[in-house]
C-alpha positions as CSV (number, residue, x, y, z in Angstrom):
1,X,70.7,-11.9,-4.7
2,X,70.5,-9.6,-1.7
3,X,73.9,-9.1,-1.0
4,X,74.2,-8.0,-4.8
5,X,74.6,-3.9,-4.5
6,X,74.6,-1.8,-7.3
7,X,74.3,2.4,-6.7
8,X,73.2,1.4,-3.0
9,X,70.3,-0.9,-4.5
10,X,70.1,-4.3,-3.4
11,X,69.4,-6.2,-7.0
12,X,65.4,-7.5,-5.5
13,X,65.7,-3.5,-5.1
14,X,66.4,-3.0,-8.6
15,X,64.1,-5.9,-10.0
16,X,61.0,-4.6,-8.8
17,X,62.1,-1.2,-10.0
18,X,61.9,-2.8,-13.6
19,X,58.8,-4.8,-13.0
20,X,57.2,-2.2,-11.3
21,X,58.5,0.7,-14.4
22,X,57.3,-2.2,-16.9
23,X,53.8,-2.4,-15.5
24,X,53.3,1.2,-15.9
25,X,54.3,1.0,-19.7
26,X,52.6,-1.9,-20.7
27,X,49.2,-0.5,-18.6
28,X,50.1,2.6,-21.0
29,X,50.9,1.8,-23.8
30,X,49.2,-1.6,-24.4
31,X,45.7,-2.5,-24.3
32,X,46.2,-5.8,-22.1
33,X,43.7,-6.0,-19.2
34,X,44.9,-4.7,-15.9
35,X,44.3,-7.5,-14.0
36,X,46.3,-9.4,-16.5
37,X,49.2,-7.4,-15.9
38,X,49.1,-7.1,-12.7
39,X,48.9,-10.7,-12.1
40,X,51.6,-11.3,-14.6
41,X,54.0,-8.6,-12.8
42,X,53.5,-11.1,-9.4
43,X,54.4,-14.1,-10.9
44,X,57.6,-12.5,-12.3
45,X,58.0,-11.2,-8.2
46,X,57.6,-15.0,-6.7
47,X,60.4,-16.3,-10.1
48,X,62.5,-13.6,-9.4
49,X,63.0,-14.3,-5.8
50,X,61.8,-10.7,-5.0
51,X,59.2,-12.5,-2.9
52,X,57.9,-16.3,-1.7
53,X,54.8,-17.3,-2.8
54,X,53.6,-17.0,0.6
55,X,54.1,-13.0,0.2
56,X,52.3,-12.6,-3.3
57,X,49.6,-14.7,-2.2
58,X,48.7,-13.0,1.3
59,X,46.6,-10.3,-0.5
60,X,44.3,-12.8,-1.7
61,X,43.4,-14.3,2.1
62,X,43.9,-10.1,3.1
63,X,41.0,-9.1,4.8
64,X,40.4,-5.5,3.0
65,X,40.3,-7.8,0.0
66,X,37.6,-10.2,1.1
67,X,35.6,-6.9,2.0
68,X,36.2,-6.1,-1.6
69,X,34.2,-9.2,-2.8
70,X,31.8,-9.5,-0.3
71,X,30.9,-6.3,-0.9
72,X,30.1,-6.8,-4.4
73,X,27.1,-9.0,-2.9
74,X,25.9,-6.4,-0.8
75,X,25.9,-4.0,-3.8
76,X,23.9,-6.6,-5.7
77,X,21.3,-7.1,-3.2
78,X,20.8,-3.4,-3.1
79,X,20.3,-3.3,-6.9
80,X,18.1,-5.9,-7.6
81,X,15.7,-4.9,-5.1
82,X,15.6,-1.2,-7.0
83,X,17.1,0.7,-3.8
84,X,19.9,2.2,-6.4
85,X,17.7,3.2,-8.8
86,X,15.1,4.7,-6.5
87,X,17.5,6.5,-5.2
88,X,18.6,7.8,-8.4
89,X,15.3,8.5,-10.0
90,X,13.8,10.4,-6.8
91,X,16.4,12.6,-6.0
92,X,17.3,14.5,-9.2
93,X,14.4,17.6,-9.4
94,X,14.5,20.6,-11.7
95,X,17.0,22.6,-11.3
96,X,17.0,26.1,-12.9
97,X,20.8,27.1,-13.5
98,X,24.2,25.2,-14.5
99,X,24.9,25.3,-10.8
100,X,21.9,23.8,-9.5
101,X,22.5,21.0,-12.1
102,X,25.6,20.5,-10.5
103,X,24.8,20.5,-7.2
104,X,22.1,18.1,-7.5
105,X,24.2,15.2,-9.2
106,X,26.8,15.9,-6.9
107,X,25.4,15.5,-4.0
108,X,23.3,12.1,-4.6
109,X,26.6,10.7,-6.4
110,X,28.3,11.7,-3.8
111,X,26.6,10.0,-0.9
112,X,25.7,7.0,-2.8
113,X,29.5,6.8,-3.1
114,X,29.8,6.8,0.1
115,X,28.8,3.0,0.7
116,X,28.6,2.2,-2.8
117,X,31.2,1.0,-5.7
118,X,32.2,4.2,-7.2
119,X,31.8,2.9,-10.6
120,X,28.7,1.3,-10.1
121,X,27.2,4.5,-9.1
122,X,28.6,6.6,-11.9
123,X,27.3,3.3,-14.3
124,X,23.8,3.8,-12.8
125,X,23.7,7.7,-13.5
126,X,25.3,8.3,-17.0
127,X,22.2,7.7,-19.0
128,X,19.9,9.7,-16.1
129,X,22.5,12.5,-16.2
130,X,22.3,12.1,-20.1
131,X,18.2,11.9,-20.4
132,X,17.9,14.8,-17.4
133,X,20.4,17.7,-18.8
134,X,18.5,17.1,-22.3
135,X,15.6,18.1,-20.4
136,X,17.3,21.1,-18.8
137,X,18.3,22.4,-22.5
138,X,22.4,21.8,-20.5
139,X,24.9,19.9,-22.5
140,X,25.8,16.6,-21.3
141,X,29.1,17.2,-21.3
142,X,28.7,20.0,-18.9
143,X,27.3,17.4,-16.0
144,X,29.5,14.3,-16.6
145,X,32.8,15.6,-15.1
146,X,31.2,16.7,-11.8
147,X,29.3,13.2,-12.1
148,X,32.9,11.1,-11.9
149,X,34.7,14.3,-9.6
150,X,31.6,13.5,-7.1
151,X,32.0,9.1,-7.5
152,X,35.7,9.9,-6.2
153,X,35.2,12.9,-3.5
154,X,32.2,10.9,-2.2
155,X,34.0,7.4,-1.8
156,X,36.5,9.1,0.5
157,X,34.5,9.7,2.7
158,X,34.1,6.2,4.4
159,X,36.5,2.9,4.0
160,X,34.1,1.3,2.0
161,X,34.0,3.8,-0.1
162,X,37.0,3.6,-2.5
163,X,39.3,0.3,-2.7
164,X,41.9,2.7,-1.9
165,X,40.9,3.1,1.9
166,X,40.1,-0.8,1.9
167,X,43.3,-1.5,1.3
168,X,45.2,0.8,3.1
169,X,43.1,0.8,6.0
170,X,43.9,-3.0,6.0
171,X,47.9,-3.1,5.5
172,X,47.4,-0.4,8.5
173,X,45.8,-2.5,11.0
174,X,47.5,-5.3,10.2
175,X,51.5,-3.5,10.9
176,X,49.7,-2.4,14.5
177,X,47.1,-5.4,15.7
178,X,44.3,-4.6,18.3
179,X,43.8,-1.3,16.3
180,X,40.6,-0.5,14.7
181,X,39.9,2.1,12.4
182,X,36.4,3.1,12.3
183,X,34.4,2.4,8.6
184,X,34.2,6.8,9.3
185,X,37.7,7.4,10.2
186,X,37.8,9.6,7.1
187,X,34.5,11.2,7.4
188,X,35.5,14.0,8.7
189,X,38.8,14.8,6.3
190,X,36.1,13.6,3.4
191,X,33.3,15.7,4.1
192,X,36.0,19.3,4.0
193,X,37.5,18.0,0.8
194,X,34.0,17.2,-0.9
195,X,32.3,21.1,0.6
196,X,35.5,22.6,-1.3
197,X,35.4,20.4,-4.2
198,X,31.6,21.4,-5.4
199,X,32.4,24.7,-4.5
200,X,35.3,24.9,-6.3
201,X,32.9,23.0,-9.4
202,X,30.7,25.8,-9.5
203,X,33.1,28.6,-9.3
204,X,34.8,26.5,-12.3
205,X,32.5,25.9,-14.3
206,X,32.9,28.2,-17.1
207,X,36.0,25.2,-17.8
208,X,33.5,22.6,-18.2
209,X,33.1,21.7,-22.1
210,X,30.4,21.6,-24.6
211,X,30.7,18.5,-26.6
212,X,28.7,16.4,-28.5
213,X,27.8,13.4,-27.3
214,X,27.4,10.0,-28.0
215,X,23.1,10.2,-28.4
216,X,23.6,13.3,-30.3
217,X,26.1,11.7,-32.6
218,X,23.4,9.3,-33.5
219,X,20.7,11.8,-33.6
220,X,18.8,10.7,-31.5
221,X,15.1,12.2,-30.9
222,X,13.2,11.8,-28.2
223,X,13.6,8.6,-25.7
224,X,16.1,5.7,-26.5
225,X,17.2,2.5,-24.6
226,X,20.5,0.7,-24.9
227,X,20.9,-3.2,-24.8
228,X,24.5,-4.7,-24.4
229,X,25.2,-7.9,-26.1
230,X,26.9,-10.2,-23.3
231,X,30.3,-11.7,-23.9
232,X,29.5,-14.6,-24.1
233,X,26.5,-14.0,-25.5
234,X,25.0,-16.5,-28.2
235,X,24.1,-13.8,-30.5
236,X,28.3,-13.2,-30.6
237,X,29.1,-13.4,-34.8
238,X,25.2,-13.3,-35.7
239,X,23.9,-10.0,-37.8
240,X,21.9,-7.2,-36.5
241,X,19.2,-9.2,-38.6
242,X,19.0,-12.5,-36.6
243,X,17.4,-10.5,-33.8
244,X,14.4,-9.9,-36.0
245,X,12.9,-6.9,-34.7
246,X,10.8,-4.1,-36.5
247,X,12.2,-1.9,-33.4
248,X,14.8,1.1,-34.8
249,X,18.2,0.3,-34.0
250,X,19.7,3.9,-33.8
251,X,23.4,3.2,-33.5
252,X,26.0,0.9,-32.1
253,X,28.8,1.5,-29.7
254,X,31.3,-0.8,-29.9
255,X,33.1,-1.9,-26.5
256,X,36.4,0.4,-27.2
257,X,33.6,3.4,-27.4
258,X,33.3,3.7,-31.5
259,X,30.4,4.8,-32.5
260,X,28.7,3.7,-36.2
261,X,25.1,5.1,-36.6
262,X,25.3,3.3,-40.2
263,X,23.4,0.4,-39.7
264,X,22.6,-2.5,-41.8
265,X,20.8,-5.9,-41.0
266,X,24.4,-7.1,-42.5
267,X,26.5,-6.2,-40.0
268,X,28.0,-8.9,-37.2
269,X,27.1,-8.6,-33.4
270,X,30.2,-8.4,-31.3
271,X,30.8,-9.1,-27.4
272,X,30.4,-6.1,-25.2
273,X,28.6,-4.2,-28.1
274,X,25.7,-1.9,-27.2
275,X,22.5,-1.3,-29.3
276,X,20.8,2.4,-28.9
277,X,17.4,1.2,-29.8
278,X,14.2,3.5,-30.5
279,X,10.2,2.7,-29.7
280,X,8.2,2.0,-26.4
281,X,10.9,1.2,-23.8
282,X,8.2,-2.1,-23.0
283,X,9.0,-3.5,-26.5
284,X,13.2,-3.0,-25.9
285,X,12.2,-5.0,-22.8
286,X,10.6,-7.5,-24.4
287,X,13.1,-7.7,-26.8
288,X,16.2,-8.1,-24.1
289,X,14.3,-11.0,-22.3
290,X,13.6,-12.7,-25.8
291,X,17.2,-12.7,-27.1
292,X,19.3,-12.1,-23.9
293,X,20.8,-8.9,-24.4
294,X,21.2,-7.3,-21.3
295,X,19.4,-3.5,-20.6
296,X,21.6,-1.3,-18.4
297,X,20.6,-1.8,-14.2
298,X,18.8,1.7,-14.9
299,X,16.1,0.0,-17.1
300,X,16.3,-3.7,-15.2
301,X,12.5,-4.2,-14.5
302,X,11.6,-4.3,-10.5
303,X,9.0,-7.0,-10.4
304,X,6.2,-6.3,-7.4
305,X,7.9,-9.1,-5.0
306,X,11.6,-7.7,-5.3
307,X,10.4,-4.3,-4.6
308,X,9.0,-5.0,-1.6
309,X,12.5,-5.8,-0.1
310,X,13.6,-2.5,-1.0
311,X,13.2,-1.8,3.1
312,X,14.7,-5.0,3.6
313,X,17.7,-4.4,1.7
314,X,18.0,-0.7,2.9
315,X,18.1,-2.1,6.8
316,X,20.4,-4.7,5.7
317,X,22.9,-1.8,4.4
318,X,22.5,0.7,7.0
319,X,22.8,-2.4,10.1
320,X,25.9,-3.1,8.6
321,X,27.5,0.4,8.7
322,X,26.2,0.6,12.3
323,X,27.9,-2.6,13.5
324,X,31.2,-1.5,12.3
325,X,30.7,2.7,12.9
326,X,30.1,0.9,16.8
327,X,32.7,-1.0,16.8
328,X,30.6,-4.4,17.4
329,X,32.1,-6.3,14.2
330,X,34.9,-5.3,12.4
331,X,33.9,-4.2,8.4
332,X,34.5,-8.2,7.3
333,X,32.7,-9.6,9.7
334,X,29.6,-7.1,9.3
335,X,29.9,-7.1,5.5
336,X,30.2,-10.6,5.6
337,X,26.4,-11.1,7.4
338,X,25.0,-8.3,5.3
339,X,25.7,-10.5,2.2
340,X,24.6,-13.7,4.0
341,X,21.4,-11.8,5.0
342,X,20.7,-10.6,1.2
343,X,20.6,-13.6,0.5
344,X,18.6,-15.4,2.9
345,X,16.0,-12.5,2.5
346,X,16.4,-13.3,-1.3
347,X,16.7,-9.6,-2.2
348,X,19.4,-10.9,-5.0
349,X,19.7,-14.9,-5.9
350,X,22.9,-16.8,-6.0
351,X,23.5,-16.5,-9.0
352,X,23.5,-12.7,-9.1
353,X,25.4,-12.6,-6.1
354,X,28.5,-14.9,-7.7
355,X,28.0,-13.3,-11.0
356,X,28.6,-10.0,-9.3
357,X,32.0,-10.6,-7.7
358,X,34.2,-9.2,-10.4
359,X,37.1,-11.4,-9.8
360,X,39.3,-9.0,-11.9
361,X,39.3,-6.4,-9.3
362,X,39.8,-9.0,-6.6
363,X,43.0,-10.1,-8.4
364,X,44.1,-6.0,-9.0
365,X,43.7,-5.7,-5.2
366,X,45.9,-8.4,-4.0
367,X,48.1,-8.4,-6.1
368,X,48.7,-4.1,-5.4
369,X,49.3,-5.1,-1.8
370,X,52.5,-7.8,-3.4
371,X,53.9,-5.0,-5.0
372,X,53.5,-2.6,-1.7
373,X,55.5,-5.9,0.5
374,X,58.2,-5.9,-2.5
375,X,59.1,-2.2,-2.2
376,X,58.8,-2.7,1.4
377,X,60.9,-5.7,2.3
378,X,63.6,-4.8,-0.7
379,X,64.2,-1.8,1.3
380,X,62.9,0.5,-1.7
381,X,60.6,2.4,0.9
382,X,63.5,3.0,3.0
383,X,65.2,4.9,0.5
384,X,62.5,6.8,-1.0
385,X,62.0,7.9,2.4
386,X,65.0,8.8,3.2
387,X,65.4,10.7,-0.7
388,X,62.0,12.6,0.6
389,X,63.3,13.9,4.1
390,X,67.0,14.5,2.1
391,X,65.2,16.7,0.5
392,X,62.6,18.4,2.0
393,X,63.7,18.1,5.6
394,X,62.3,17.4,8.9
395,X,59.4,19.4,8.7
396,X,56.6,16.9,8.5
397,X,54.0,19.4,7.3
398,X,56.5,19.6,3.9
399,X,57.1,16.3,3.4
400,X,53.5,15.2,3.9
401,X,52.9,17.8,1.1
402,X,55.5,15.9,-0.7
403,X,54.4,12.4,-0.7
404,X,50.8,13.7,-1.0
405,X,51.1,15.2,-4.1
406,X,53.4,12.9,-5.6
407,X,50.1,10.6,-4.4
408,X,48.0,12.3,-6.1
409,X,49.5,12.9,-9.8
410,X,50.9,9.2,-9.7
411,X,47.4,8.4,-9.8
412,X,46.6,10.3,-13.3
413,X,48.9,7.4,-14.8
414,X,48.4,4.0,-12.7
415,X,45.5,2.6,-10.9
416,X,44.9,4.5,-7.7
417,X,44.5,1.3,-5.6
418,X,48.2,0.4,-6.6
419,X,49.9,3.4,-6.0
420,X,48.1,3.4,-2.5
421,X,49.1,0.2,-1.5
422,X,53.2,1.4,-3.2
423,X,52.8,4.3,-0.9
424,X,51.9,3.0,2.0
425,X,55.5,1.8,3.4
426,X,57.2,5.0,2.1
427,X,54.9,7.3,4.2
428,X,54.8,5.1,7.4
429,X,58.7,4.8,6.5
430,X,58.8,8.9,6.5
431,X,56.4,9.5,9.1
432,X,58.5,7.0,11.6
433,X,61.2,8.6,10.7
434,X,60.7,12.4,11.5
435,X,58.9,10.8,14.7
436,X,55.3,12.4,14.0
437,X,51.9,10.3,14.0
438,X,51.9,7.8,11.5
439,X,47.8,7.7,10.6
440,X,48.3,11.5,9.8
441,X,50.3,10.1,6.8
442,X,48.0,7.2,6.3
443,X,44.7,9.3,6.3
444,X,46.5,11.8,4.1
445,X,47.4,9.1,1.8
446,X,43.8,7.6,1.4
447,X,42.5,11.2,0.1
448,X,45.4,11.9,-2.2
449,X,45.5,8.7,-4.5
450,X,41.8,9.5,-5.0
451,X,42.0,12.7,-6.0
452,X,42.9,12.7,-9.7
453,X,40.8,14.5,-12.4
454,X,43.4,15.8,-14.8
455,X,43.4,13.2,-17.2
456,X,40.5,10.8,-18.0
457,X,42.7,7.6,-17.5
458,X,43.5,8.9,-13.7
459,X,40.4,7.0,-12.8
460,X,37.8,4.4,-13.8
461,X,35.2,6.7,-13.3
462,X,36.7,9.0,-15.9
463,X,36.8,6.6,-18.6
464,X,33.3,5.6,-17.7
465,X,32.4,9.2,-18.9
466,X,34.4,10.0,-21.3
467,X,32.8,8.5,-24.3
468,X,29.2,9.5,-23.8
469,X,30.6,12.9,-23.1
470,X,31.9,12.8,-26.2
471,X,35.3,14.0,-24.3
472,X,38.4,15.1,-25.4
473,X,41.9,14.3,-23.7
474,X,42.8,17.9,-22.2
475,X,39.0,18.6,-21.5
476,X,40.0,17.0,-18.0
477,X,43.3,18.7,-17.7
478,X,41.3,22.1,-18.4
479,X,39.9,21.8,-15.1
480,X,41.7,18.9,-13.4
481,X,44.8,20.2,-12.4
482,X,43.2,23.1,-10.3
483,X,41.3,20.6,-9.0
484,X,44.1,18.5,-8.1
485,X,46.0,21.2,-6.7
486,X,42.8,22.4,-4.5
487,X,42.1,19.3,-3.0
488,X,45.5,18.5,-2.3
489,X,46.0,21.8,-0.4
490,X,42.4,21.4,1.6
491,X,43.5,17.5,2.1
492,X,46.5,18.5,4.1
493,X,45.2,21.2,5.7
494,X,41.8,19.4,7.6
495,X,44.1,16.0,8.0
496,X,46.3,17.6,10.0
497,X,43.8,20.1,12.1
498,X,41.8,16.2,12.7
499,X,44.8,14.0,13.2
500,X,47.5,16.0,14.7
501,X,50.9,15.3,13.7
């Protein structure tokens, strides 16, 4: 089928144009899990003859993606010996303006970010964020957005910190072997975008909304807790009833984010579910560990022998940014004996390290790097190169620009680690091409496809918030698209003045 042409597109060209366009729509307009699709859309690449089953497979044995789920065991480590939370808890304070709120969940989120799964971080602040702006008389709302902007702005700032830089950091070093990119090779680019992004925060912040949000909805007064019932849960098709407790259940949230504060003991018990429960926060407790509903990893209890790893843990972390900031390992290989020293120091079991590997995100990962080989080898990325420097020229400074903020508002619409890994060939294509330093493009790249905050879909993160901001669709957009548009213009500016063309 490649000697098939059709409008200068080889017909492998043409197929992964349709698989690729098909994705999008069914991501869009379906409610099918990514990793579902995305696997699906590689099978149809290995039947189609686009690629061998060699090619869709290498992602899985990639080693940016085996960082990916090693990582996850690092992360757990760090959260079951409280780190996380003691971090969160202790570095909050009392504010006395809007902007001081901002600043201080910026910057914790931010760093934390750094080194840690941006959704996990955001996960671990919504209900402090919620509980603390309460406290400060500030709508919730008002605190969220900068909460997610931060997750992103933050995780750029190292490779580990957004699957993004993982994974094109990886395809990187493998297209030139012997180079190594430093786990701060974006620190510096990072850093610029993140001072201009807070700033530009607080001089927007008249943009942020007031909403209601989801506690408020359910009116709740004073302290609450939430409980998620497991999926596989055996409480799955019982009643609110069967948990026989004289504790108020407030409100439900359903998984999709409905929210019903009309409860009766009638009413079934579904998987993902979470309870807003009233009364002493040691009686929700006891109620989770009788009946297995799960509190969030704010409210996990520390018992005294996991909390004194906490130091353990913490050296754990910071020896393994040290060994590859040094150069002595590369990031597998000191990832890889920071999750095999959690666990010999037992800061997280087995168990929780296994159960912490989401193996949908591995799967979303490899298979982005099948579809960044098919536009490669079927000669896509040559063309869209060449359509880029066809139209904006030689100059690389303007076609940087180009495939930067294409980067960026691609990402409002499809996951941010696929249209990295999709972009990758076309910039090295361009940047070959014009005959400038290719990492320019590459580190330029990395910041772009995490840079979206114009719609709530443009990023996990987002959609984490959205709900118990009580959100609505254009309430990103309202502020989002000068954000884009900010960063974007600060992105190019310090990549270029740190990596000269």
């Amino acid at each position: 089928m490649e000697n098939i042409v059709f409008l200068g597109l080889t017909a492998n060209a043409w197929i992964t144009i349709v698989l690729i366009l098909g994705m999008f729509l069914t991501l869009i307009f379906t409610k099918l899990e990514t990793w579902l699709v995305f696997f699906v859309t590689t099978s149809l690449m290995i039947l189609t003859g686009v690629l061998d089953a060699k090619e869709c497979m290498a992602g899985f044995s990639s080693t940016s993606v085996l960082v990916i789920a090693v990582l996850f065991v690092v992360i757990a480590g760090m959260t079951y010996t409280g780190v996380t939370q003691w971090i969160v808890k202790n570095l909050m304070g009392s504010p006395k303006s809007l902007s001081g709120a901002i600043v201080r969940v910026m910057a914790p989120v931010a760093l934390l970010s750094a080194f840690l799964s941006n959704t996990t971080v955001v996960a671990l602040f919504i209900g402090i964020v919620k509980d603390w702006s309460h406290k400060l008389g500030i709508a919730p709302s008002k605190l969220l957005i900068p909460l997610s902007y931060a997750s992103g702005m933050g995780g750029i700032c190292t490779l580990i910190g957004t699957p993004p830089n993982l994974i094109i950091s990886g395809m990187y070093m493998e297209d030139h072997p012997g180079t190594h990119l430093s786990i701060f090779v974006t620190t510096g680019v990072g850093l610029f975008c993140l001072a201009v992004g807070i700033l530009s925060m607080l001089a927007m912040q008249k943009l942020l909304p007031t909403r209601v949000s989801a506690d408020e909805k359910l009116n709740v007064q004073g302290a609450s807790t939430e409980l998620k019932v497991p999926a596989k849960s055996h409480l799955v098709g019982q009643t609110i009833g069967d948990l026989k407790t004289d504790l108020p259940i407030l409100g439900v949230i359903s998984f999709d984010g409905e929210i019903n504060n009309n409860i009766s003991n009638d009413d079934f018990l579904l998987g993902g579910d979470t309870l807003v429960l009233g009364g002493q926060r040691s009686e929700v407790m006891a109620l989770a560990k009788r009946t297995g509903l799960e509190p969030s990893i704010m409210d996990m209890e520390i018992n005294p022998e996991q909390g004194k790893k906490t130091i353990v843990s913490t050296i754990i972390m910071i020896a393994m940014v040290a060994l590859s900031a040094f150069n002595i390992m590369s990031l597998f290989e000191s990832a890889l004996v920071a999750a095999g020293a959690m666990l010999l120091f037992r800061c997280c079991t087995t168990e929780q390290a296994f159960r912490s590997i989401d193996l949908r995100v591995v799967i979303i990962f490899a298979c982005s790097m099948a579809f960044g080989k098919a536009i490669e080898n079927s000669g896509l990325a040559a063309m869209m190169s060449d359509g880029l420097l066809s139209v904006c020229g030689t100059n690389p400074y303007v076609v940087l620009t180009a495939i930067c903020f294409v980067g960026t508002f691609a990402t409002e619409f499809i996951s941010n680690t696929a249209c990295g890994a999709m972009f990758y060939p076309i910039a090295v294509a361009a940047a070959t091409s014009i005959g400038v330093n290719p990492l320019t493009f590459i580190i330029a790249l990395m910041i772009s496809v995490s840079s979206s905050f114009a719609t709530p879909i443009g990023s996990p993160t987002h959609m984490l918030v959205y709900v118990p901001g009580g959100y609505r669709f254009t309430d990103f957009m309202r502020i989002g698209l000068l954000m884009n548009i900010i960063i974007l213009a600060a992105n190019i500016f310090i990549t270029t003045l740190l990596f000269p063309l």
